[in-house]
Structures are given as structure tokens and as C-alpha cells.
C-alpha positions as CSV (number, residue, x, y, z in Angstrom):
1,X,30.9,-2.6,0.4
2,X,28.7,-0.8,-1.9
3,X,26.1,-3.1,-1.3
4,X,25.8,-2.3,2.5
5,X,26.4,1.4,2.7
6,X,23.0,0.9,0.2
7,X,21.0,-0.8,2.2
8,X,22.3,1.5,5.9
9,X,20.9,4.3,3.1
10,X,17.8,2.5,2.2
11,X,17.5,2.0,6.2
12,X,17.9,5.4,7.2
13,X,15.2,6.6,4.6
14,X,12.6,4.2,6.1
15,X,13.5,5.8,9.7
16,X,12.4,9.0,8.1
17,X,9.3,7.6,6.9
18,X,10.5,7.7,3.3
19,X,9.4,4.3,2.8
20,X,8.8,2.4,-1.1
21,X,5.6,1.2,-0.6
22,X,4.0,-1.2,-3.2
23,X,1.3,-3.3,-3.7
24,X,1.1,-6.3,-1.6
25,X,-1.9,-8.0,-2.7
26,X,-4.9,-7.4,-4.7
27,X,-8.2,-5.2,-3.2
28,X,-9.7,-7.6,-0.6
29,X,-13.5,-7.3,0.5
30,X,-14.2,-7.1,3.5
31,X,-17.8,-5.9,3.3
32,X,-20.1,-5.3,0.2
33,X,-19.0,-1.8,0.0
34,X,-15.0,-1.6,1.9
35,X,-12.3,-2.8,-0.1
36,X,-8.9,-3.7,1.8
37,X,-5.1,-2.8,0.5
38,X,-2.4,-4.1,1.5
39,X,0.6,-2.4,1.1
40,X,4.7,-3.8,1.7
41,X,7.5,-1.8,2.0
42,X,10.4,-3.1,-0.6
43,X,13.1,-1.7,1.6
44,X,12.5,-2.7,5.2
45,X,9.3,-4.9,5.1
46,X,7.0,-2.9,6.9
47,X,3.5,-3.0,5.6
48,X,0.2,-1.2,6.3
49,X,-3.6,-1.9,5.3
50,X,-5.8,0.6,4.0
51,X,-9.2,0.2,4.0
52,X,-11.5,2.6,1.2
53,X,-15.2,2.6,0.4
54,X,-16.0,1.1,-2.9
55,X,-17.2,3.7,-5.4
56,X,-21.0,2.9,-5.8
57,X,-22.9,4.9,-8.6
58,X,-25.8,6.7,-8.1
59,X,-28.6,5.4,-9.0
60,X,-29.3,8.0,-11.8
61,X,-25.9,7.0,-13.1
62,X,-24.8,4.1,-15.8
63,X,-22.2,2.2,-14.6
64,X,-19.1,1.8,-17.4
């Protein structure tokens, strides 16, 4: 019984948009300088993509 009141919890908090979002795969290019995420939510399975521009350095500036 404990086991589903959990998961009708866990439920209701993703209906809120309280999701648990973790990493679903690795940074993905998709061009030379936009990297793809992929993120899964543990509780209901939703998942979104978020897509970021890859930090370039200037060119005055020494890469580490």
C-alpha cells in the first residue's frame, strides 16, 4: 500500500511541474558550436532537450 500512495505522490508532484529531472544522455553536437541535453524525468518519464551554445574562448584567451 505504501508503495502506491508513493508513486500517486510522486504523480501529483510531476502534475505540478515538480519533476526529478536527470541526465539522460551525454552533451550531443549538433553543430560546431550548440551542444544538445537530454534530460528524463525519474518519476513519470517525461523528458525535454535543451539545446546551449558551447563556450568558445576569446581569442585573446588560453583555453585550460
Amino acid at each position: 500500500m505504501s508503495q502506491v500512495n508513493r508513486t500517486i505522490d510522486e504523480i501529483f508532484l510531476c502534475l505540478l511541474g515538480l519533476h526529478d529531472w536527470k541526465r539522460k544522455s551525454g552533451a550531443l553536437c549538433c553543430r560546431s558550436t550548440v551542444l544538445e541535453k537530454r534530460y528524463e524525468c525519474v518519476r513519470c518519464g517525461k523528458y525535454k532537450v535543451i539545446f546551449e551554445q558551447e563556450k568558445v574562448p576569446c581569442k585573446g584567451e588560453s583555453a585550460l
